[in-house]
C-alpha positions in Angstrom: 46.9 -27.1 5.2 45.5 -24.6 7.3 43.8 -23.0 4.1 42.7 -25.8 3.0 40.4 -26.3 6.5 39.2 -23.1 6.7 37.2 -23.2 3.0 34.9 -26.5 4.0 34.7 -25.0 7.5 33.3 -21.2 5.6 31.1 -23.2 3.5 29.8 -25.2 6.3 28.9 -22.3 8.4 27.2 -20.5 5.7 24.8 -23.5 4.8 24.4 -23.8 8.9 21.5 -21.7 8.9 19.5 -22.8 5.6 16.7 -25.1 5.9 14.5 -25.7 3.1 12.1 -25.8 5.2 11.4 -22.6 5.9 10.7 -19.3 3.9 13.5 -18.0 2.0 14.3 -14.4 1.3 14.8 -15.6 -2.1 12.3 -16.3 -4.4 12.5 -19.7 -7.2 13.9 -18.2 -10.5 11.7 -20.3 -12.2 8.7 -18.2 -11.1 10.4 -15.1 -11.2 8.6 -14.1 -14.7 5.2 -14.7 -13.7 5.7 -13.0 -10.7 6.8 -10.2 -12.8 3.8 -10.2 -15.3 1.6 -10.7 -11.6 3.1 -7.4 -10.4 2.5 -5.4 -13.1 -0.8 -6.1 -13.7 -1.2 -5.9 -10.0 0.4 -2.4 -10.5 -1.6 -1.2 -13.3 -5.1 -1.8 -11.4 -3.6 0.1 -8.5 -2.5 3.2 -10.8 -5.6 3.3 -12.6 -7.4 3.7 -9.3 -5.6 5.8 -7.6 -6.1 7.9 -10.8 -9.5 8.5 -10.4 -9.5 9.1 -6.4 -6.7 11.7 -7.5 -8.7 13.4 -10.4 -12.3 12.7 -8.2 -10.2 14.8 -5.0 -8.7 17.8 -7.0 -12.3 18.2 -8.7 -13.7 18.3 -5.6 -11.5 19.0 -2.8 -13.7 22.1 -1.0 -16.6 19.9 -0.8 -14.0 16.9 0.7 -12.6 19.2 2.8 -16.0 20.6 4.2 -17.3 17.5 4.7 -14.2 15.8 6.8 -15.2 18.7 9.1 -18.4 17.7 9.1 -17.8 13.8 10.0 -19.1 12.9 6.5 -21.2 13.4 3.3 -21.9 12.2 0.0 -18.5 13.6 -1.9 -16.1 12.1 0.6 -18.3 8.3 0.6 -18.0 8.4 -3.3 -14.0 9.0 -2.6 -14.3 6.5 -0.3 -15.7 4.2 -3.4 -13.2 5.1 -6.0 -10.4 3.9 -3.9 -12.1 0.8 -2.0 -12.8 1.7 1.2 -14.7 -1.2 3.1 -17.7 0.2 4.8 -16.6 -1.3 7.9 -13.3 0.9 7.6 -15.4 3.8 6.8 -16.5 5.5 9.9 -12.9 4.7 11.7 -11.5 6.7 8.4 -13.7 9.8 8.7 -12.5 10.1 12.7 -9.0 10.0 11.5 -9.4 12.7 8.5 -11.3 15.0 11.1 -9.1 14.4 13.8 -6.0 15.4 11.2 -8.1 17.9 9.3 -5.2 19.8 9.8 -3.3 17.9 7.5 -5.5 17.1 4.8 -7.3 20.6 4.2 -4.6 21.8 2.7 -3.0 18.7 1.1 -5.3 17.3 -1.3 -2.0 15.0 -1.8 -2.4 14.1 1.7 -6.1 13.0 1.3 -5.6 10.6 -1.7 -2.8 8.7 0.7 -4.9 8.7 3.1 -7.6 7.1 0.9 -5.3 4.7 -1.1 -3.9 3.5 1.9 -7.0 2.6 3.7 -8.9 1.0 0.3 -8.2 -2.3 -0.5 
């Protein structure tokens, strides 16, 4: 008997805190796929992008790192470009990587995350 109580009473508790009302952690099966094919092609925009910041820093990375110390120039705004920084993001940006310059000069690693992650 006892057994018997405590199964509905589990059961019960666990559906205690669902209400379909609010997000859930997991998503509709149904939309799974196209939020698969989404994804990817959400991912293969990204890649190709960073791509060409990558190959445009390496190519160019003296002239990125001379002008971070300088506050600016036209190397580091077309790296800027490549990876989608807004222009109103820009001059916040070239604070930061001259502030750090520590970090970037000798990571050009460093300066495409830096890049990627404040493009859009």
């Amino acid at each position: 008997m006892f057994k018997s109580i405590i199964s509905p009473l589990f059961a019960l508790s666990l559906l205690a805190g669902c209400d379909p009302s609010q997000p859930s952690h997991l998503p509709n099966p149904l939309l799974l796929p196209g939020q698969a094919i989404g994804t990817a092609a959400g991912n293969a925009v990204y890649n190709a992008r960073r791509g060409k910041v990558e190959v445009y820093v390496k190519s160019n990375f003296p002239a990125l790192v001379q002008e971070m110390k300088a506050g600016g120039g036209p190397h580091l705004d077309q790296a800027m470009t490549l990876a989608g920084v807004a222009a109103a993001t820009r001059p916040i940006l070239l604070l930061r990587l001259k502030s750090d310059i520590g970090i970037y000069e000798n990571s050009p690693d460093a300066l495409v995350v830096a890049l990627m992650v404040h493009g859009n």
